[in-house]
DRENLO-214769 format. One record per residue (C-alpha): residue number from 1; residue in one letter; chain; x, y, z. Coordinates in Angstrom, 1 decimal. Layout:
! DRENLO-214769
<node NUM,'A','A',<X,Y,Z>>;
...
END
This chain:
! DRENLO-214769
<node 1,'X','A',<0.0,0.0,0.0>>;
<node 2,'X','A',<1.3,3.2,-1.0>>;
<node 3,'X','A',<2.0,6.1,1.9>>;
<node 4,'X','A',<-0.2,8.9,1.5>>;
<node 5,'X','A',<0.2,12.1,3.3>>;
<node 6,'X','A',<-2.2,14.8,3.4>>;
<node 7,'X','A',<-0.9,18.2,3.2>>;
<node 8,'X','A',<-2.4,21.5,4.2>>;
<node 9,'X','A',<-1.4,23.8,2.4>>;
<node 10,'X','A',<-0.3,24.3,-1.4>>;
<node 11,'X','A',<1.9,27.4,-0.9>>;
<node 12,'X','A',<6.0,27.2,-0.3>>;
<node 13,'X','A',<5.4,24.7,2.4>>;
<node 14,'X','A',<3.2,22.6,0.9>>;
<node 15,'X','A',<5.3,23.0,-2.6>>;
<node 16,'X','A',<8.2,21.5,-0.8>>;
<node 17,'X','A',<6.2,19.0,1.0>>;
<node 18,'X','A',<4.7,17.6,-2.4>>;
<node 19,'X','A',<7.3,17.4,-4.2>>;
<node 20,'X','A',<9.7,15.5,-1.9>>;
<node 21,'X','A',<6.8,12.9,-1.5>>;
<node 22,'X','A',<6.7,12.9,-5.6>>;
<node 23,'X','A',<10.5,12.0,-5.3>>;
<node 24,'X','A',<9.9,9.3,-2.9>>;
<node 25,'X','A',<7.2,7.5,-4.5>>;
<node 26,'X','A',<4.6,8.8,-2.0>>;
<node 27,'X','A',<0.9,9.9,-2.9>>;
<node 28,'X','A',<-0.1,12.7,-1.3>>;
<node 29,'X','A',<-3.8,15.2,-1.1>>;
<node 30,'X','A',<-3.3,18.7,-0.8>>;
<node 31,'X','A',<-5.8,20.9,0.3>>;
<node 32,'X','A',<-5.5,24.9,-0.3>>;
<node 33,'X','A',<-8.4,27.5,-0.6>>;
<node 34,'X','A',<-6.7,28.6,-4.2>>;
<node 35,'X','A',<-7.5,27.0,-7.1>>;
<node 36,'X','A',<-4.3,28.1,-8.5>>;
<node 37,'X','A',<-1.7,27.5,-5.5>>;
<node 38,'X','A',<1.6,26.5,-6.8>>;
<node 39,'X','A',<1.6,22.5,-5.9>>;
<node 40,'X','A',<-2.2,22.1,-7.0>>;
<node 41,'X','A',<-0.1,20.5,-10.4>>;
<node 42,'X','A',<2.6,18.0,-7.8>>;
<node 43,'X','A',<-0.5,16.7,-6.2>>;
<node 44,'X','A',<-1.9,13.4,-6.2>>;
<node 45,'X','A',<-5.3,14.8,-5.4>>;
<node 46,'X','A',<-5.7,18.5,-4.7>>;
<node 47,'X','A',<-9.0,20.1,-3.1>>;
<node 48,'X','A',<-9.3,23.3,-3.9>>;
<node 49,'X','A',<-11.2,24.5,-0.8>>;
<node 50,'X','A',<-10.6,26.7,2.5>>;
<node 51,'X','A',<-10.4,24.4,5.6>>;
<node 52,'X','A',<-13.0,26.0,7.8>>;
<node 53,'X','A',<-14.4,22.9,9.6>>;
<node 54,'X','A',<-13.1,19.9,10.9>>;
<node 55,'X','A',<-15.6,18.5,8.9>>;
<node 56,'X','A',<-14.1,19.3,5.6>>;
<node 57,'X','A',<-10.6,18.4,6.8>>;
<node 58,'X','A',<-12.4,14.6,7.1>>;
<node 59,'X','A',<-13.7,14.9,3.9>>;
<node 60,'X','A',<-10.4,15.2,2.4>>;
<node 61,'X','A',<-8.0,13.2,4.4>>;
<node 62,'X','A',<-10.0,10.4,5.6>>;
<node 63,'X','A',<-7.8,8.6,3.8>>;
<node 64,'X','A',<-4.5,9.4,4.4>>;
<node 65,'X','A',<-2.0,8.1,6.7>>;
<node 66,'X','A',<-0.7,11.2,8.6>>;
<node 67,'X','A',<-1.1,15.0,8.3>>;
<node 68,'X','A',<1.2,17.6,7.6>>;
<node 69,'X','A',<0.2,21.3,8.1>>;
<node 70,'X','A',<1.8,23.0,5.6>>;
<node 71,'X','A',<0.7,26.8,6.2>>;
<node 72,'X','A',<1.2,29.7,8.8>>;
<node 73,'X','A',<-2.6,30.7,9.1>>;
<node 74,'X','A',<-3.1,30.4,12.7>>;
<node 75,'X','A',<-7.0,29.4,12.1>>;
<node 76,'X','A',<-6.2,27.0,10.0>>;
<node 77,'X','A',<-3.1,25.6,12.2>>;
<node 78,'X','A',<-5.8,25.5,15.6>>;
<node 79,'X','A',<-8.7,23.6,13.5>>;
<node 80,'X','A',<-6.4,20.8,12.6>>;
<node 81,'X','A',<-4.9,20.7,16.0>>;
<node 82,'X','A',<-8.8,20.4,17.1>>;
<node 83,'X','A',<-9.5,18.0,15.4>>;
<node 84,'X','A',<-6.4,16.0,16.5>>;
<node 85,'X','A',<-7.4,16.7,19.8>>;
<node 86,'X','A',<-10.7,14.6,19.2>>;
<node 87,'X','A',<-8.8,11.9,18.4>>;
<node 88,'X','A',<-10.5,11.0,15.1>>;
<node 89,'X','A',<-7.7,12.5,13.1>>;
<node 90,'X','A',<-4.8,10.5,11.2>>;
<node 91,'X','A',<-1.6,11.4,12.6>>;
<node 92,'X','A',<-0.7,15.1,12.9>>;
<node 93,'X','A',<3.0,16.1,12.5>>;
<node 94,'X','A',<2.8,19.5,14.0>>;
<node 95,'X','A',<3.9,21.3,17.0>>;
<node 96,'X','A',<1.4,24.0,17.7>>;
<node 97,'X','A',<3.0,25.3,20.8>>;
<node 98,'X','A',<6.6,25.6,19.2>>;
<node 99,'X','A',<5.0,27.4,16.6>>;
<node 100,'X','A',<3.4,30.1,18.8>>;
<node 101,'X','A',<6.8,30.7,19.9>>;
<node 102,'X','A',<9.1,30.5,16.5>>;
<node 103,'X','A',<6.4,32.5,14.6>>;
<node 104,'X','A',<6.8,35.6,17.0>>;
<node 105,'X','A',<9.9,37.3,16.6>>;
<node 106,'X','A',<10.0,39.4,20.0>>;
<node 107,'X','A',<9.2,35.5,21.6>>;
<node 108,'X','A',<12.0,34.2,19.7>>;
<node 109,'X','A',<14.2,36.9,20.8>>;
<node 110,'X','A',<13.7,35.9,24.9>>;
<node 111,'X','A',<14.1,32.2,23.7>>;
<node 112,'X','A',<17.4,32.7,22.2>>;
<node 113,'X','A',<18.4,34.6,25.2>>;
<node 114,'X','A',<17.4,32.6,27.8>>;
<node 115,'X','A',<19.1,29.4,25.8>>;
<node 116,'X','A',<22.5,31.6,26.4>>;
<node 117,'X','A',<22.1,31.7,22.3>>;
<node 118,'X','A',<24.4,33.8,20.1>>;
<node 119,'X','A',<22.3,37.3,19.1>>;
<node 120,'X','A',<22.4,40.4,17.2>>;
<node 121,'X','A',<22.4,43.4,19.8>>;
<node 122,'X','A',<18.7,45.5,20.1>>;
<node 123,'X','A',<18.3,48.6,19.2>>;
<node 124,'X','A',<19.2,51.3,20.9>>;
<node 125,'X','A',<21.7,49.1,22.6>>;
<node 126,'X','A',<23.7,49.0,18.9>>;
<node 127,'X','A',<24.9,51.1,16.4>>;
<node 128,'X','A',<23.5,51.7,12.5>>;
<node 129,'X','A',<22.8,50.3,10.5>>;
<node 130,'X','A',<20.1,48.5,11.8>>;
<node 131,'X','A',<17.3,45.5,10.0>>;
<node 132,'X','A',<13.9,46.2,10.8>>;
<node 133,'X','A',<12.0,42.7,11.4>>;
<node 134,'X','A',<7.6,43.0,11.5>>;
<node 135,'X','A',<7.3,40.6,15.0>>;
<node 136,'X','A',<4.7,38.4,13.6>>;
<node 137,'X','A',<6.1,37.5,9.9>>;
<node 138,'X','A',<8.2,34.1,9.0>>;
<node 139,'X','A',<11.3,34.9,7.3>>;
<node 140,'X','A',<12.4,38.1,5.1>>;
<node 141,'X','A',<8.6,39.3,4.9>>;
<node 142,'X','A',<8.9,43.0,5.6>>;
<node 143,'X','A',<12.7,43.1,6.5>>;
<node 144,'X','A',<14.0,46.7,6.2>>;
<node 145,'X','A',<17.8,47.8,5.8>>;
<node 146,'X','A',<17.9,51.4,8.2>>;
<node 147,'X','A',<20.8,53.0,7.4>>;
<node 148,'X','A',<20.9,55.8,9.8>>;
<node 149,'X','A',<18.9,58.1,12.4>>;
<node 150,'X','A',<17.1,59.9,9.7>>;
<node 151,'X','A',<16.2,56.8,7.8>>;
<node 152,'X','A',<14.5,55.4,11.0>>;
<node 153,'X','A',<12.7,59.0,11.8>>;
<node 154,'X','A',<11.1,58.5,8.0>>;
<node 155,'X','A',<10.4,55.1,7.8>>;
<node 156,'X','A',<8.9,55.1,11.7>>;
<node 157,'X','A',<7.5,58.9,12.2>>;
<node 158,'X','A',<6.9,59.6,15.8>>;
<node 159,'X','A',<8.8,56.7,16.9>>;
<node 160,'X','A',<6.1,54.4,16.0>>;
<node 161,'X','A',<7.8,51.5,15.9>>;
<node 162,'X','A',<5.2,48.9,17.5>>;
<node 163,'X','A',<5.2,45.3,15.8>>;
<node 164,'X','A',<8.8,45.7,14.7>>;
<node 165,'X','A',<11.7,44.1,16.1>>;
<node 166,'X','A',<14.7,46.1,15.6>>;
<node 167,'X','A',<18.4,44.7,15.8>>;
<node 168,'X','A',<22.2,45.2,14.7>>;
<node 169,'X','A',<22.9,44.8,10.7>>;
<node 170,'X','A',<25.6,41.9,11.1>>;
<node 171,'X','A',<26.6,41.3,7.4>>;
<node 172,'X','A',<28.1,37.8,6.5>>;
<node 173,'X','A',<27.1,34.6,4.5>>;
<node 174,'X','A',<24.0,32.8,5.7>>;
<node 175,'X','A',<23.9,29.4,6.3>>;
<node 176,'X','A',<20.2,27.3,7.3>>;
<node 177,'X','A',<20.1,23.6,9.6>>;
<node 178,'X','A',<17.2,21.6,10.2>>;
<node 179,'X','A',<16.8,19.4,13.8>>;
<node 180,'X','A',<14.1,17.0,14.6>>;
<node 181,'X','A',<13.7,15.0,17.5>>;
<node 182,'X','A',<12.1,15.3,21.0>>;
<node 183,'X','A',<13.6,16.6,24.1>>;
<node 184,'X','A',<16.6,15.0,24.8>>;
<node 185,'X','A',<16.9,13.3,21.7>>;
<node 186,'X','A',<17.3,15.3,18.5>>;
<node 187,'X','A',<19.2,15.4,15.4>>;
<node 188,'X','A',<20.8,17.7,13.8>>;
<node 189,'X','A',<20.9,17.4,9.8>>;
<node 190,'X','A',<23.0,18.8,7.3>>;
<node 191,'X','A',<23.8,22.3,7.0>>;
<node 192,'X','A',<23.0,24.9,3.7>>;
<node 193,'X','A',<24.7,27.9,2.7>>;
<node 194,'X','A',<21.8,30.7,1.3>>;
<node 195,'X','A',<22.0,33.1,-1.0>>;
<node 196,'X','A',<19.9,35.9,-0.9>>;
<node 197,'X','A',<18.1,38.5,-3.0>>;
<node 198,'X','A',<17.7,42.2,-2.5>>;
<node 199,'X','A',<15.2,42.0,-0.4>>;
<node 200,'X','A',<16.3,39.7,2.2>>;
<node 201,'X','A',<14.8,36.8,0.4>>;
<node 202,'X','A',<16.5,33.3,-0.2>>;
<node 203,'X','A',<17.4,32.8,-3.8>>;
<node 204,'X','A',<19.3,30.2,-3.7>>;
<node 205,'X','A',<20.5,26.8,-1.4>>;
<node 206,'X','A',<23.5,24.9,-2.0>>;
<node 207,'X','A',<24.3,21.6,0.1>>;
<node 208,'X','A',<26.2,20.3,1.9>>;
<node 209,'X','A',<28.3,22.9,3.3>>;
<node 210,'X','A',<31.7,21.5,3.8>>;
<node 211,'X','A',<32.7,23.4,7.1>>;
<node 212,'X','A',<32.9,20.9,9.9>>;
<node 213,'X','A',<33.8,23.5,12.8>>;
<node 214,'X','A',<30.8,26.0,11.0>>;
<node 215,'X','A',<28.6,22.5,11.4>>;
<node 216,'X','A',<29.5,21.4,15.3>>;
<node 217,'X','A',<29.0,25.1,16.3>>;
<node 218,'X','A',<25.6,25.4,14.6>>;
<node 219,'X','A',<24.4,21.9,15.9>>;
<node 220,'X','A',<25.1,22.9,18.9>>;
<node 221,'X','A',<23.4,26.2,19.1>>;
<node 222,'X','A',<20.5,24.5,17.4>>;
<node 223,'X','A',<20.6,21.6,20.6>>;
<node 224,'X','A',<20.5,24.1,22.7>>;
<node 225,'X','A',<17.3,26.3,21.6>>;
<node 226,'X','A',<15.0,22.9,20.8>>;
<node 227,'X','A',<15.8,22.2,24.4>>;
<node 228,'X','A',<14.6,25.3,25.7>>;
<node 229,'X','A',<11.4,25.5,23.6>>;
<node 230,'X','A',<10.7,21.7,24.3>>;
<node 231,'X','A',<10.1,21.2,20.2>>;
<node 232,'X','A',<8.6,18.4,19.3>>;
<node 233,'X','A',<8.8,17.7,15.5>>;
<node 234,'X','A',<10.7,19.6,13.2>>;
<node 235,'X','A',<12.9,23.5,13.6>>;
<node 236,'X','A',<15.0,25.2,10.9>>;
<node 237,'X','A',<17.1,27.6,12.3>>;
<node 238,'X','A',<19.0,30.3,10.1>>;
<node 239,'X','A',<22.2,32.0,11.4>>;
<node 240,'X','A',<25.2,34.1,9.5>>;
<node 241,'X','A',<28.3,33.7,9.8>>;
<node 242,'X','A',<30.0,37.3,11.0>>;
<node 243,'X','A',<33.8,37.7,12.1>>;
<node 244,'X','A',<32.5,37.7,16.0>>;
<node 245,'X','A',<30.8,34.1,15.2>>;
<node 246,'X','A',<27.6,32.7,14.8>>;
<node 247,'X','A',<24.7,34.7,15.0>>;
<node 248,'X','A',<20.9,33.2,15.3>>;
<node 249,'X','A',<18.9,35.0,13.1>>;
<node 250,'X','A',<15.4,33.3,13.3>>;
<node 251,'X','A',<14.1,30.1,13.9>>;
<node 252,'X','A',<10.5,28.2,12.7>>;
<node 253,'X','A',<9.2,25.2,14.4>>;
<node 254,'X','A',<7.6,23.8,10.5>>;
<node 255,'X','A',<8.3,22.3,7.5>>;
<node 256,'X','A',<10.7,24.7,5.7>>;
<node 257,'X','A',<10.7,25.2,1.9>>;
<node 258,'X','A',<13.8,24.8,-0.5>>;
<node 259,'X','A',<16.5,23.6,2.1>>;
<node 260,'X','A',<14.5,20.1,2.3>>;
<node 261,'X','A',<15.1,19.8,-1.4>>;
<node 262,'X','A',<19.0,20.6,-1.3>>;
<node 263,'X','A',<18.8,18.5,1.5>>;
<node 264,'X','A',<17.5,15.0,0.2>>;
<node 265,'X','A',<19.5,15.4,-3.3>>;
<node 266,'X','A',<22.9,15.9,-1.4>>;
<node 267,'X','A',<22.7,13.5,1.0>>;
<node 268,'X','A',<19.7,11.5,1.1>>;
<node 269,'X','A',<18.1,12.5,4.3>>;
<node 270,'X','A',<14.7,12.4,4.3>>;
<node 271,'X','A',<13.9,15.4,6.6>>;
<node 272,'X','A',<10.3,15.3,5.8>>;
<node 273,'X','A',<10.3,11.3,6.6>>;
<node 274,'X','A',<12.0,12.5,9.8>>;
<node 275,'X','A',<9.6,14.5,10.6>>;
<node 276,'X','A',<6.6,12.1,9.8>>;
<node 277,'X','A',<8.2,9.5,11.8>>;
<node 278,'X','A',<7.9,11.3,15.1>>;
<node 279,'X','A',<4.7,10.9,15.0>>;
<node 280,'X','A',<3.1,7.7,12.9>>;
<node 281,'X','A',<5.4,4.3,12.7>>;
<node 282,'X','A',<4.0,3.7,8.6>>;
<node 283,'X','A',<6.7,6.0,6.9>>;
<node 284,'X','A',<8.3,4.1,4.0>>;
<node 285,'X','A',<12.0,3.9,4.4>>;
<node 286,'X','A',<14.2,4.9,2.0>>;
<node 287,'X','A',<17.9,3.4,0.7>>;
<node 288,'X','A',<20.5,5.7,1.7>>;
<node 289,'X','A',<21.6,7.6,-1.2>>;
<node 290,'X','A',<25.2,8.3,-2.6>>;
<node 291,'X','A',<26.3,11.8,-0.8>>;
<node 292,'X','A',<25.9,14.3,-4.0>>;
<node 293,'X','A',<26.1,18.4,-4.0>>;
<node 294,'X','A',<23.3,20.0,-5.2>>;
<node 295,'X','A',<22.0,23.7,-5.6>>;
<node 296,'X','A',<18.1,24.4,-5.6>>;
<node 297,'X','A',<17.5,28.4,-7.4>>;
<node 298,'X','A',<14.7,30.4,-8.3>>;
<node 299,'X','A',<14.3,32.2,-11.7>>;
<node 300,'X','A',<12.3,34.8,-13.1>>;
<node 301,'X','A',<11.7,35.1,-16.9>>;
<node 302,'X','A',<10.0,37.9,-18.1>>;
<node 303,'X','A',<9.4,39.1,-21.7>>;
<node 304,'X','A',<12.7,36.7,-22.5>>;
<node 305,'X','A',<15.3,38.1,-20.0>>;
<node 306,'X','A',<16.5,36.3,-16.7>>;
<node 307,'X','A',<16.8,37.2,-13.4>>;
<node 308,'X','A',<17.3,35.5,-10.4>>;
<node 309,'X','A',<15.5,36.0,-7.5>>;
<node 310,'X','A',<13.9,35.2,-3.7>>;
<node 311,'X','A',<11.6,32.8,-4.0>>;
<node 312,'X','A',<8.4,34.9,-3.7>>;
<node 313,'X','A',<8.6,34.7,-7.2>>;
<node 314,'X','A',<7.6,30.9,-6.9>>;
<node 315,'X','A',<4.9,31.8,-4.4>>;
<node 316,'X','A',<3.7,34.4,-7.4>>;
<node 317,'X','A',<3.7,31.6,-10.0>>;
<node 318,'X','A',<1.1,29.6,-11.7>>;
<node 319,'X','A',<1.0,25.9,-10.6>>;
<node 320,'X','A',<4.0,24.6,-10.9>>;
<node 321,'X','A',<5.3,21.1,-13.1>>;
<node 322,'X','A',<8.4,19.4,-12.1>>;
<node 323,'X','A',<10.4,18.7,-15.1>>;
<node 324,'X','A',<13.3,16.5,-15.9>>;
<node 325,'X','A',<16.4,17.1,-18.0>>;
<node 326,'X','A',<14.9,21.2,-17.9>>;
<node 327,'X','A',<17.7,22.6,-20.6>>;
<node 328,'X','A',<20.0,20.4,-18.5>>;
<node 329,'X','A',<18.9,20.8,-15.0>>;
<node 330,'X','A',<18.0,17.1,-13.3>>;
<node 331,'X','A',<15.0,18.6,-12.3>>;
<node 332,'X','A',<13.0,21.9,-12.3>>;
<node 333,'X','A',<9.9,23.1,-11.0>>;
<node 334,'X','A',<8.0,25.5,-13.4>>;
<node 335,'X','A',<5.4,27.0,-14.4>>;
<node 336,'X','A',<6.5,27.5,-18.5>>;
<node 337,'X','A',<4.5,25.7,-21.3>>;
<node 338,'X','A',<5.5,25.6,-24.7>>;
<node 339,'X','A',<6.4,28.9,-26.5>>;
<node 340,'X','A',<6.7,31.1,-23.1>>;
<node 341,'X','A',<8.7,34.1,-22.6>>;
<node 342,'X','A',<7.8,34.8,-19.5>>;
<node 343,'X','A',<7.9,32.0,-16.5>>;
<node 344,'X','A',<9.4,31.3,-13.2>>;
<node 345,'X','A',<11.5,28.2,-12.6>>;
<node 346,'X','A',<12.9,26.3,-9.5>>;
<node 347,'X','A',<16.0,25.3,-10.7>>;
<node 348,'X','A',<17.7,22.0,-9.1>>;
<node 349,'X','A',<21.3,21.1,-10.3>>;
<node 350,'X','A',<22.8,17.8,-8.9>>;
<node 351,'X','A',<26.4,16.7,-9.5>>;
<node 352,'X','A',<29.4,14.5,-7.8>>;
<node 353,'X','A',<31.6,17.6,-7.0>>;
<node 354,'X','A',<31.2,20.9,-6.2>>;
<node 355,'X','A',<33.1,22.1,-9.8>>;
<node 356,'X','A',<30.7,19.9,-11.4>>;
<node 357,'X','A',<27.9,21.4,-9.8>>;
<node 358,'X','A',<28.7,24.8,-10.9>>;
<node 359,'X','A',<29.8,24.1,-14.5>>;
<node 360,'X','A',<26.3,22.1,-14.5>>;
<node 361,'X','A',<24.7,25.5,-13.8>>;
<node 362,'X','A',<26.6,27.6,-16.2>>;
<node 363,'X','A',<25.2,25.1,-19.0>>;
<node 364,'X','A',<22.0,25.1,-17.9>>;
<node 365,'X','A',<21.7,29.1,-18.1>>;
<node 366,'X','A',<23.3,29.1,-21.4>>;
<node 367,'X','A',<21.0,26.8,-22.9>>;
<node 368,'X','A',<17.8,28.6,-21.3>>;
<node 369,'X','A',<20.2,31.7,-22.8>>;
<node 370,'X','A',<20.1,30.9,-26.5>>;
<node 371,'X','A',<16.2,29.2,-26.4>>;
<node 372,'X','A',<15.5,32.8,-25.2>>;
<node 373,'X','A',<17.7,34.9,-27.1>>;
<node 374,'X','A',<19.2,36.5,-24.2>>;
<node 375,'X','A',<22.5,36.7,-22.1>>;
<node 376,'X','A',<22.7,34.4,-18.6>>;
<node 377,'X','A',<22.1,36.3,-15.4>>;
<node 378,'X','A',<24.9,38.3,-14.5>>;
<node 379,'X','A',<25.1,36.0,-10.9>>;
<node 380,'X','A',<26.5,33.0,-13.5>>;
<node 381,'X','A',<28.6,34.7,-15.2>>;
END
């Protein structure tokens, strides 16, 4: 019989969560109140409806074998952890009080001190410049750069500054690690390097990182806050790498998009099998795979030229295909059909080396280059 996990959700979350069940030879119903989310196409089954009762969460995964909420709508999050609550769910992989916590940025921010964590100083504690972080958004969502007093004064007249968390700019690459487990017993996986965007937002994930100090440090730091907020399930946390050392950035107690991906095509780990597992004994088991790099970017086509970018742009696009052999990539999610000049694109390289990897990129860009009629993105070049 054939593991099917429901998924609610068809955003990033869910887009991630779909597509490594594709991989793995999993079936899987995804439910999302928009017709046109961007894994209604990697779907076994999707329902396109709103989740309102527990009711129609029955209706749609009667039949699968666990659950995995795949969104950050609070409502949505409570009624499925209701209706696990009743105990006439399937399994649910979800840790609603961890989320609470790693969704609120000012929460986060006690957490990481009271776990003795490595921070960015508050403002007015710091000098400029300073990132501006909304308290109640995941991830790069309404990150601000303030360069100086006068930029602050504008941005937040009157010293209005409610909702926003406001810290030390600490520049420096930015590297991502996902942990499962229980207290006392987690796991620490394998670590990613991210790239980012102009707006904060990650464009890119390569894996593994081959840093072994960089890796015990940050397994460490990870330990350290999943013991404090007694996690159960699954955390990604996101740190950069600055000449004073490690600094937490954020953390979020759900399934993560993109690293999961890099994740399972370098090395094999399942994280979202790892995740499942905590919590239903009928996850499939998978071979170990041979350790590979691999590189997982988003790209933007529009009117024929390329750009890459955060991948916002994949939460922008129509539903999404995955493709093999994609002008050379192993696979790609996308949205293009035939005669397109204007498309986003997941692109996933895979290769034995990291010189491989990148020289598989370069090929890839120049093909979509000449198909197009225009030059690579200057990021390749």
């Amino acid at each position: 019989m054939t593991f099917t996990l429901g998924i609610l959700g068809g955003g990033l979350q869910g887009l991630e969560a779909a597509l490594i069940a594709k991989l793995s030879g999993w079936n899987t119903v995804v439910m999302d109140g928009k017709d046109m989310a961007p894994a209604a196409k990697l779907a076994t089954k999707f329902v396109a409806k709103k989740a309102q009762t527990i009711l129609d969460l029955e209706n749609s995964f009667h039949n699968c074998d666990a659950i995995l909420p795949a969104n950050e709508n609070l409502s949505s999050l409570e009624l499925v952890d209701k209706w696990h609550k009743l105990g006439s769910s399937p399994p649910v992989a979800f840790d609603l009080k961890s989320f609470r916590i790693s969704r609120d940025k000012e929460k986060s921010k006690k957490l990481f001190l009271e776990a003795q964590a490595p921070v960015a100083a508050s403002y007015p504690g710091c000098d400029f410049p300073l990132i501006a972080k909304p308290t109640d958004r995941s991830g790069s969502q309404g990150v601000t750069l303030i360069k100086n007093k006068e930029e602050l004064e504008r941005l937040f007249p009157e010293g209005n500054t409610k909702g926003y968390l406001f810290e030390e700019y600490c520049p420096g690459p930015s590297y991502s690690l996902e942990l499962t487990g229980k207290p006392h017993n987690y796991k620490t996986w394998v670590a990613t390097y991210l790239e980012m965007d102009s707006s904060y937002d990650c464009r890119a994930v390569w894996s593994p990182v081959a840093d072994a100090a960089l890796e015990e440090s940050f397994a460490a730091i990870s330990v350290a806050l999943a013991e404090k907020l007694e996690l159960i399930g699954l955390m990604d946390i996101e740190v950069i790498d600055t000449p004073k050392g490690l600094i937490v950035l954020e953390i979020d107690a759900r399934f993560p998009s993109q690293t999961p991906v890099a994740v399972y095509l370098s090395s094999g780990v399942n994280l979202l099998a790892e995740l499942l597992s905590l919590f239903t004994k009928d996850v499939p088991q998978e071979l170990q795979k041979e350790p590979m790099f691999s590189l997982l970017e988003h790209l933007d086509v529009k009117n024929g030229q390329m750009s890459l970018m955060g991948e916002h742009r994949i939460a922008q696009a129509r539903p999404l295909s995955l493709k093999e052999n994609f002008f050379g990539a192993p696979l790609a999610l996308t949205d293009m059909e035939e005669g397109d000049t204007s498309f986003a694109a997941t692109i996933i390289c895979r290769a034995k080396t990291q010189a491989m990897l990148k020289q598989q990129r370069r090929e890839i860009y120049e093909r979509l280059g000449l198909h197009l009629g225009t030059n690579v993105p200057k990021e390749i070049e």
